[in-house]
N, C-alpha and C positions, 0 to 999 in steps of 0.2 A: 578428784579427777577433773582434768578440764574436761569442757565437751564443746565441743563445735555444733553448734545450733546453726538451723540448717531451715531456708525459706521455706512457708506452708505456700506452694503455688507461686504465685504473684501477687499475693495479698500482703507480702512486708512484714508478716507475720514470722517471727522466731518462734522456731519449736524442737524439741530434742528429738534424736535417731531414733530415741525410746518412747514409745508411749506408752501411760500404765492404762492397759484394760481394764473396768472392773466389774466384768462380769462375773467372774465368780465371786463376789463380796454379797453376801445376803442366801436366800435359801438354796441357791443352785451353787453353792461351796460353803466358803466360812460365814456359817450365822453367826458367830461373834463378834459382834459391831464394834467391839472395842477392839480388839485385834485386827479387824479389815481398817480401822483407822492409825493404826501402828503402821501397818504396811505401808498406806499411803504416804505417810507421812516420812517416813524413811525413804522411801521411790521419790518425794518430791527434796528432801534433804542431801541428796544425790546427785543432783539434777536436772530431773527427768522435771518438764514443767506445762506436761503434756498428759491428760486426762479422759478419757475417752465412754463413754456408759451408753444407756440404753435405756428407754422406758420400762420396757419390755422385760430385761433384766429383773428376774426375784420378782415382775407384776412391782417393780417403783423402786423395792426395796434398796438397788444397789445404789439408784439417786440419792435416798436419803443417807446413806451412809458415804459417799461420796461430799454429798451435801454438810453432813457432820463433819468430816475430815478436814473440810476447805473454811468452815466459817471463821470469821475475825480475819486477822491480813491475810491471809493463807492465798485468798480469793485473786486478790487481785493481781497473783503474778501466776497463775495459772491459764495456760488455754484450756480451756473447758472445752469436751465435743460429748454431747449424747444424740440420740436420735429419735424415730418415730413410723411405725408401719405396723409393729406388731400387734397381734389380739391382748386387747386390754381390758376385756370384758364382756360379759355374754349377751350383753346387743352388739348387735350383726353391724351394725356403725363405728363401734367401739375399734376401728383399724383402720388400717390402710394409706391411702395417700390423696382424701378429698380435703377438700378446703375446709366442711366441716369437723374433720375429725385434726387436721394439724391446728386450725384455731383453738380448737377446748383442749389437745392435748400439751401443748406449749406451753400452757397456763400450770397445768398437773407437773410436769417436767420440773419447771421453775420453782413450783411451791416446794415440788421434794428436795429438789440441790440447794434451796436456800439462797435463790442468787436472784437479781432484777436482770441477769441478759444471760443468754449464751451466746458461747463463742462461736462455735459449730456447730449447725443443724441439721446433721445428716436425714433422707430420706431410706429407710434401711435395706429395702428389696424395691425391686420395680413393679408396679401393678398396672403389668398392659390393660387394663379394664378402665383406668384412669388417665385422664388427655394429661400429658406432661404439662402444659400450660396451666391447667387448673393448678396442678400442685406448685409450679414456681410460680404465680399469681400470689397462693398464699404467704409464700414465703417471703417474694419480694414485700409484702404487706407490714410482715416478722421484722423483716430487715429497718424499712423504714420508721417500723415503731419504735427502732432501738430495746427488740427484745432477743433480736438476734442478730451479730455482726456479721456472719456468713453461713452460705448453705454449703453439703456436699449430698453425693451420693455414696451407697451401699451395695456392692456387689451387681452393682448394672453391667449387662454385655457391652461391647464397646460400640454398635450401632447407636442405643439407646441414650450413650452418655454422648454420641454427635448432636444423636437429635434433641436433648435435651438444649447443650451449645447452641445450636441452628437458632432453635424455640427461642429460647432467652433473650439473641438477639435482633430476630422478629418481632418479637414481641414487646419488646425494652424491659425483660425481668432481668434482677439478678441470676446472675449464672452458677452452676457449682465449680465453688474452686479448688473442689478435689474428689478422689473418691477412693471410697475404701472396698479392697479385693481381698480376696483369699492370696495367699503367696507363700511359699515354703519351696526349702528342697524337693519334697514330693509334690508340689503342687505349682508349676510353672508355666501355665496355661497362657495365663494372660500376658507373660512375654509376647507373645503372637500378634496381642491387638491393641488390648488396655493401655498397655503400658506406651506402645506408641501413641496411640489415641491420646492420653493424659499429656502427655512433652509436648504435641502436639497443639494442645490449647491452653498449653500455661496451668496446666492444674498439680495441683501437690496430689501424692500417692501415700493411702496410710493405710500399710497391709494385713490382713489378719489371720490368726493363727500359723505363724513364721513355725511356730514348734507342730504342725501339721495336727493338732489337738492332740498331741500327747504319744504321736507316732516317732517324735525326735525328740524326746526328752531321756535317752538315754536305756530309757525303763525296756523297751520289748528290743529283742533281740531272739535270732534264731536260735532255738534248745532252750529258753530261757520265758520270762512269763508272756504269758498270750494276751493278744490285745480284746480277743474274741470274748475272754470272762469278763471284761470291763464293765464299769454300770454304764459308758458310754455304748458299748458293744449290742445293749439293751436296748436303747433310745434310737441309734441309727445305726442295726443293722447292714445297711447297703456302704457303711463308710472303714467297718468292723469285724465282720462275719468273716472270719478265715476261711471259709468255706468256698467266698468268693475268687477267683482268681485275681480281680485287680488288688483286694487286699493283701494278698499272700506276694504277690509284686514288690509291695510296699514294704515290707517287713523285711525280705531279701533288697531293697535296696536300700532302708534303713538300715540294714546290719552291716551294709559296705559303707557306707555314708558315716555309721561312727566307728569303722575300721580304720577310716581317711584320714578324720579325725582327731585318734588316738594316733597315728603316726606325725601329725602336726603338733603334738603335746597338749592338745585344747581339749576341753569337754566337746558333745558332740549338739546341746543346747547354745554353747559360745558359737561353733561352727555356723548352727542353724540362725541363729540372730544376725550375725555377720554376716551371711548371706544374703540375709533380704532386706538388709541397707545397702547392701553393697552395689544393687544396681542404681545407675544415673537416675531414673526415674520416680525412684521410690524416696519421698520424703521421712518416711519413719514407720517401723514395726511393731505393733501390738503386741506388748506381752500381758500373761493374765494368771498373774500371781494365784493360788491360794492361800498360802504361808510365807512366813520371812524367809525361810530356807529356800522356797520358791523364787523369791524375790532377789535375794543374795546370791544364787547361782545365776541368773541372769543377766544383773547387774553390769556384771565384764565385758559383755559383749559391747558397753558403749565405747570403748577402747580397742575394739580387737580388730583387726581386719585384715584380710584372707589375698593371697598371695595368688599372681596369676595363674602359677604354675601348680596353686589346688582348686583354682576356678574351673580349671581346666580338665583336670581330672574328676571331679563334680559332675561335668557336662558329661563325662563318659558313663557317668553310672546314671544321671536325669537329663537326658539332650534338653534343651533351651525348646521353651514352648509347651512342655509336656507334661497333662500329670498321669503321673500314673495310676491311679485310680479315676476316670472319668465323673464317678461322681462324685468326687470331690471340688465339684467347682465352685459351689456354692449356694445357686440358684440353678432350679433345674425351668428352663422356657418353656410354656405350655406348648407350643409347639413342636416340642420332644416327646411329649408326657402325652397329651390330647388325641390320639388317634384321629381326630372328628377334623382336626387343623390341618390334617395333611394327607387327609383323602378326600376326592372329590366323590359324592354323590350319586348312584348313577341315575342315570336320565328315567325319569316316571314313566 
């Protein structure tokens, strides 16, 4: 298939519609490393020339099989993007977003993928506890050492990624030239701000979990299996729990959504993909294979693309802006969470 490769930002960077995620490569899906490297390699045979991980992923593991799949030529016609923020270990330093912890974890990254640079360094959450500056300090450092060609960000609200912008240049750091959101049919929040915010400053958009973690993959449907017995249903109850009303939302607008679908003659994974390229904003959509069957259902969506007139009818069952589960957005602000942030004290 041909693909129209499509600018990362303003950075002259080509990259596919597609990105292959691979978080689930290693203990948190397929532990068979020879298998997660079949995939790859089919997703990059394809195509797709757009790579995406996590340190954090499997605690390294999905680097190093990433790492495997990409050595020998493989490398160099790859964008590589992983990232850095997560708990990597039980000192209380082992995370986050200081200087000390991206300098020594850059190094661990690089030894797992097997590579002397990364392409993309995303920061993965934001940690208001840490001055923006500090962390694009270190990276601009990344940058200049030729161990990383560019930075982004991870699920930042869209205040956070201005002030980042501002920072950067105040300060003369490199800036991020893109950032990665939550985005799906049931998840459209960030039409509201991100997505102007990002067009705004020249930044590419790389979105994730487009198939709503497993809400759009076809599988739940009303009368039919429940999302709620999931091993995910386990882990994050608040995104799960049928019990919940935003969840049961989701499920009744899921079941319209590949009702839509199935009258356009598309699966309702193609629909879900093709939707979250389809906006101007959006550079390319994460998908996160665990099998080839996973991978080969997906696949179509680099070709497919959806018709005003079921844009339109989409909008009617998820208006623009909206998710419908609220906690679904990704990152929850302490200032939501913190009772202590947003009560004042009273007077002694």
């Amino acid at each position: 298939m041909a693909i129209a490769y499509r600018d990362l930002g303003s950075t002259g960077v080509k990259v596919s519609p597609l990105c292959l995620g691979a978080m689930m490569f290693g203990a948190w899906g397929n532990t068979d490393h020879e298998d997660s490297v079949r995939i790859i390699h089919r997703a990059l045979d394809a195509g797709i020339n757009f790579i995406d991980t996590a340190d954090v992923y499997s605690r390294g593991e999905s680097e190093e099989i990433v790492g495997k799949a990409l050595a020998g030529s493989r490398r160099d016609s790859v964008v590589l993007a992983t990232k850095v923020h997560g708990t990597m270990g039980e000192d209380p330093n082992e995370y986050g977003n200081s200087r000390r912890w991206i300098m020594r974890e850059v190094e661990n990254s690089l030894r797992r993928l097997g590579t002397d640079w990364i392409d993309l360094y995303q920061i993965h959450r934001p940690e208001p506890d840490t001055d923006i500056d500090e962390t694009l300090g270190a990276l601009s450092d990344l940058v200049t050492a030729g161990k990383v060609r560019y930075i982004g960000s991870s699920t930042f609200p869209a205040h956070m990624i201005v002030t980042a912008q501002w920072t950067a240049q105040r300060r003369g750091r490199e800036r991020f030239v893109c950032e990665q959101p939550p985005y799906s049919l049931l998840t459209r929040g960030i039409e509201a701000d991100v997505l102007p915010v990002c067009r705004e400053h020249g930044m590419g958009v790389i979105v994730w979990s487009p198939l709503a973690g497993g809400w759009l993959s076809g599988r739940y449907r009303t009368g039919g299996d429940s999302p709620g017995e999931s091993r995910r249903a386990q882990m994050l109850p608040q995104r799960w729990d049928m019990s919940l009303p935003g969840n049961q939302r989701k499920l009744e607008a899921a079941d319209a959504l590949a009702e839509l679908a199935e009258e356009a003659g598309i699966s309702l994974v193609e629909a879900a993909l093709a939707f979250a390229i389809s906006h101007p904003a959006v550079t390319a959509a994460i998908i996160g294979p665990r099998t080839m069957e996973h991978l080969e259902g997906q696949l179509p969506a680099l070709e497919r693309t959806l018709s005003a007139e079921l844009l339109d009818r989409i909008d009617e069952i998820v208006p623009p802006g909206v998710n419908v589960n609220p906690a679904d957005r990704g990152w929850d602000p302490p200032w939501l969470t913190d009772p202590s942030l947003r009560r004042r004290e009273p007077p002694a």
